[in-house]
C-alpha positions as CSV (number, residue, x, y, z in Angstrom):
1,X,26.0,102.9,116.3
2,X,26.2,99.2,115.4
3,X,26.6,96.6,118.3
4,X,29.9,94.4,117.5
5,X,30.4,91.4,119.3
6,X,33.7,91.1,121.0
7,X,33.1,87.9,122.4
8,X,35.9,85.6,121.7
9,X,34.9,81.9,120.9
10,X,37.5,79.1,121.1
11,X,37.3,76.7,119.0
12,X,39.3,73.1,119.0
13,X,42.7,73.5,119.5
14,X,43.8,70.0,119.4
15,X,44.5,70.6,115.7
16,X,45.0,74.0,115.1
17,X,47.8,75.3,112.9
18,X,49.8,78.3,113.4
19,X,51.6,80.8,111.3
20,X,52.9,78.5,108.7
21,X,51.1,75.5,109.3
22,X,52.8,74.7,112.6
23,X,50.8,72.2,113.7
24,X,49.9,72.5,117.5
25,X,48.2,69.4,119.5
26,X,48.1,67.9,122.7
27,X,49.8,64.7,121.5
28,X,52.8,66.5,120.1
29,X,53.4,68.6,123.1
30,X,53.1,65.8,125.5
31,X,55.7,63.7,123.1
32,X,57.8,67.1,123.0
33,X,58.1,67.1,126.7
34,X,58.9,63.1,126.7
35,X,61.5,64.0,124.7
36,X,63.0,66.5,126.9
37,X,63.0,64.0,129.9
38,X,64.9,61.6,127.6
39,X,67.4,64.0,126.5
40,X,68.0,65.5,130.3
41,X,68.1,61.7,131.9
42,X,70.4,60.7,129.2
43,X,73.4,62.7,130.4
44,X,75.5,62.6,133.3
45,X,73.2,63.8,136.4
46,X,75.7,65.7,138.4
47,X,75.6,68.8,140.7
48,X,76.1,72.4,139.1
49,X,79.0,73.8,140.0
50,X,81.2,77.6,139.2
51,X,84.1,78.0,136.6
52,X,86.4,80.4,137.5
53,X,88.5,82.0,134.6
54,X,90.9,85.1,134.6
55,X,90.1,87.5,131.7
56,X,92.6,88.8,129.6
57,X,92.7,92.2,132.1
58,X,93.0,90.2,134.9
59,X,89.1,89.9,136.2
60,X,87.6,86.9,138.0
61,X,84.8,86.0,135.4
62,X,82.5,83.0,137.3
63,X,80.4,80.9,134.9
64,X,77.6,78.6,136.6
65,X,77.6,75.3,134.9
66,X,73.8,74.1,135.4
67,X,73.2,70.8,137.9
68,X,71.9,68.2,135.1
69,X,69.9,66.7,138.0
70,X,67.4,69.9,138.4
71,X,67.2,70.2,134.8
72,X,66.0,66.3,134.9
73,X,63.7,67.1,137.7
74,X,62.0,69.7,135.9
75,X,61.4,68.3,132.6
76,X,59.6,65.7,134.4
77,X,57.6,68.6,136.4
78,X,56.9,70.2,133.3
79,X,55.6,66.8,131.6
80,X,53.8,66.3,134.7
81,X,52.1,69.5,134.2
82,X,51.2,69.0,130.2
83,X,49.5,65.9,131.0
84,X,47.6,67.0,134.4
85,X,44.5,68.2,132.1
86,X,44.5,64.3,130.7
87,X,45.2,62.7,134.5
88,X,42.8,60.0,135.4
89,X,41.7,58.4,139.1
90,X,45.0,55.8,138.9
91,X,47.6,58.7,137.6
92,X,46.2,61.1,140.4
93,X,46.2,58.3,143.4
94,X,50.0,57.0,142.1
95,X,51.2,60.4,141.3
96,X,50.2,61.9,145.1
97,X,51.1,59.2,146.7
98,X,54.7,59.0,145.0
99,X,55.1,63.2,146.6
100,X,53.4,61.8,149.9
101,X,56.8,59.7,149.9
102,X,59.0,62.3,149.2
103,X,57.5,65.0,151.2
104,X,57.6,62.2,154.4
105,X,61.4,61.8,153.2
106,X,62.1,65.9,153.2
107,X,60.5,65.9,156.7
108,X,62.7,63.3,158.0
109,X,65.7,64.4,156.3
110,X,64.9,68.3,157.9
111,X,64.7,66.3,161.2
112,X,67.8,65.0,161.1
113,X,69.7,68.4,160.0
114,X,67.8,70.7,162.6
115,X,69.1,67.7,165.5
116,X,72.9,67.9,163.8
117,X,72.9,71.7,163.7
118,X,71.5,71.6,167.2
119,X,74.0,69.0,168.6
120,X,77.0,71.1,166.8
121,X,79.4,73.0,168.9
122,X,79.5,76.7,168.7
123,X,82.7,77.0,167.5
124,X,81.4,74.2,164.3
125,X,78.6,76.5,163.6
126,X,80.4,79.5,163.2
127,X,82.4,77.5,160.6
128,X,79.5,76.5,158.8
129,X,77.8,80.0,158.7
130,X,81.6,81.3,157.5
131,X,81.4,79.0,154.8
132,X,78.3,80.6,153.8
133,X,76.2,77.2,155.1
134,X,74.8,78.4,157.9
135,X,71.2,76.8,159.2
136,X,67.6,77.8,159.2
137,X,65.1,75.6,161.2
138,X,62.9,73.7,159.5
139,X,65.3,73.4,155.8
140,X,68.0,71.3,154.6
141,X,71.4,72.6,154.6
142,X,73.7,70.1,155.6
143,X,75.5,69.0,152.6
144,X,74.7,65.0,152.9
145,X,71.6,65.8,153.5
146,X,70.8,67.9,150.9
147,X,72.4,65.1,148.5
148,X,70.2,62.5,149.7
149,X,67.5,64.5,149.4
150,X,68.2,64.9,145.9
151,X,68.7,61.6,145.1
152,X,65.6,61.0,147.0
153,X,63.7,63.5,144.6
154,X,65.0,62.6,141.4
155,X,63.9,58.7,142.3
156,X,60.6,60.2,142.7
157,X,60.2,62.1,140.2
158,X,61.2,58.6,137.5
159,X,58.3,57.3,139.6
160,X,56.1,60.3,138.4
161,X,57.2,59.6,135.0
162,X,56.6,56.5,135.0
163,X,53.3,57.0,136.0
164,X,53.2,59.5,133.3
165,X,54.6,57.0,130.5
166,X,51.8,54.5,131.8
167,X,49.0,57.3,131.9
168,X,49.7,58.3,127.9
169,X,49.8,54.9,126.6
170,X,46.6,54.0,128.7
171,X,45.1,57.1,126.7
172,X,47.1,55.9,123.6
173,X,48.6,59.1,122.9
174,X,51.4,57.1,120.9
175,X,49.3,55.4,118.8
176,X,50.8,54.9,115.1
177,X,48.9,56.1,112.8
178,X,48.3,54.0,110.0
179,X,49.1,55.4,106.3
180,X,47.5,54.3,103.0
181,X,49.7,54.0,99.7
């Protein structure tokens, strides 16, 4: 019996091509995902919220319409996460120290909603947990709260892709390249 090598041997990806000649590289990713943080931040950053509609037989039919400002939060995180295998000493510093903020801000923030829930009367926390906002130590759930902690988060996260922005010009992944005709 012959001995076939199944190893598997990478080789450099940076330009492969795909079925069809769908070029694949780091560059164009990270650009890809730029692009989807432009697109997201461009629109109205609002909360998500339900439709309610009637059907033709009557039916409550409830359609989520998506909060703009987790969609821009995320295209940022997933940016963040193309360009963590390119981060240098400056990006990682900046870019911890940006969350170091916001996770100080979160703890405060849970601070000051466990000491409102705790100062509430009985009779205003039953209302709350009828409303379906009821409280569990150590989170966010009154409403103001939550908002600034939004707010709070999406500020951060331009911060991140700022850093970001800075971090792929530094390693001049937008570099033109030049053409000869």
């Amino acid at each position: 019996m012959e001995d076939v090598d199944n190893s598997l041997e990478l080789g450099d990806t940076e330009n492969f091509k795909g079925a069809g000649d769908i070029g694949f590289n780091h560059s164009t990713l990270i650009m890809r995902s730029f692009q989807a943080v432009l697109t997201a931040g461009c629109t109205e950053l609002r909360p998500g919220w339900f439709n309610n509609k009637t059907d033709k037989n009557g039916n409550i039919v409830r359609t989520y319409i998506p909060d703009t400002r987790k969609t821009f939060i995320e295209s940022i995180r997933t940016a963040e996460m193309m360009l963590s295998c390119d981060f240098d000493k400056e990006a990682e510093d900046k870019i911890k120290a940006i969350k170091n903020n916001l996770l100080k801000e979160e703890e405060e923030l849970i601070k000051q909603n466990d000491l409102a829930w705790s100062s509430l009367s009985d009779s205003d926390k039953n209302s709350y947990i009828s409303a379906g906002q009821g409280h569990n130590k150590g989170t966010i759930s009154m409403p103001l709260l939550k908002q600034r902690y939004i707010e709070s988060e999406m500020e951060a996260q331009r911060q991140i892709f700022s850093e970001l922005n800075k971090l792929a010009k530094r390693l001049d992944f937008f570099a033109s390249e030049q053409v000869e005709g």
